[in-house]
C-alpha positions as CSV (number, residue, x, y, z in Angstrom):
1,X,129.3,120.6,80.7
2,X,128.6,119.2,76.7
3,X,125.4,118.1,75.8
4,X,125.6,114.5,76.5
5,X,126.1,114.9,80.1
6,X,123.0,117.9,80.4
7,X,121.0,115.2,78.4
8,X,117.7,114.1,80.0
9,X,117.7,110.0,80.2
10,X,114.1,109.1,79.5
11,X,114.7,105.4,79.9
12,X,115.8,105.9,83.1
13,X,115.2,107.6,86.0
14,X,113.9,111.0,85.1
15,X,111.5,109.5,82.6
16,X,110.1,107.4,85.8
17,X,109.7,110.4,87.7
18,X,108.1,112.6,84.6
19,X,105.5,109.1,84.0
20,X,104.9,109.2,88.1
21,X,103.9,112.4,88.5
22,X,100.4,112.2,86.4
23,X,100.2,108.6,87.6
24,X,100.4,109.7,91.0
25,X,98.1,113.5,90.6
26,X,95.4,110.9,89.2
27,X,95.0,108.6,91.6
28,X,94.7,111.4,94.6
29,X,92.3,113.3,91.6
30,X,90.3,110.2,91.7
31,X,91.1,109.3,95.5
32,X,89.2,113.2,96.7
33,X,86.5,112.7,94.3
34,X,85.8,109.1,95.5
35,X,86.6,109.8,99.4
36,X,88.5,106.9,99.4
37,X,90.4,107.7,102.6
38,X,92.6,104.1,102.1
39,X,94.2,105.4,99.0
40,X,94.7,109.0,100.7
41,X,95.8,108.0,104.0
42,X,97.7,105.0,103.4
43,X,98.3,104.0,99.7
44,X,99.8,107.2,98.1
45,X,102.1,108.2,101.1
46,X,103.8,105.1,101.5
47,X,104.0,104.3,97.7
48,X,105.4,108.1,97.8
49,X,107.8,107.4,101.0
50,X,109.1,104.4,99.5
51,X,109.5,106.0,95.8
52,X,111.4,108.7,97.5
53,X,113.5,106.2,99.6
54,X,114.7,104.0,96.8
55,X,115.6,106.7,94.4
56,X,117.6,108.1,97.7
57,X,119.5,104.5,97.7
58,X,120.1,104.8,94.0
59,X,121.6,108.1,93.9
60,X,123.7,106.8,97.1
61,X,125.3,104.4,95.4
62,X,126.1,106.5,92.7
63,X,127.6,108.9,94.8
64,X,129.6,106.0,96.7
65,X,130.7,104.9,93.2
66,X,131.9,107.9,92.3
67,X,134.0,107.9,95.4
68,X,135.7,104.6,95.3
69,X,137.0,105.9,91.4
70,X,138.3,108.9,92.8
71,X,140.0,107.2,95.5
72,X,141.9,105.1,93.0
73,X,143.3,108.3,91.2
């Protein structure tokens, strides 16, 4: 694998997940400290479940891109 392919993309993906995570700690820091049970019961599992889904759809259509090359070979 060279060094371009083992190359962390900041602009994309993995710098949206590296910027999530605090985003995300903070809010359920803020959410426990607060007892806002809205934010921890609703807010951050969905915006979590649905972060989770279209990343999932993302890498899917990578994958099925991938495949469709391959298949041309």
């Amino acid at each position: 694998m060279s060094d371009k392919e083992s190359k962390i993309e900041w602009l994309g993906i993995d710098g949206f997940l590296v910027i999530l995570f605090p985003i995300v700690v903070s809010i359920m820091w803020f959410s426990f400290d607060r007892k806002i049970d809205f934010i921890i019961g609703k807010l951050v599992p969905y915006g979590t479940a649905i972060v989770v889904i279209l990343i999932i759809c993302k890498y899917f259509r990578e994958v099925i891109g991938f495949s469709k090359v391959n298949k041309k070979d």
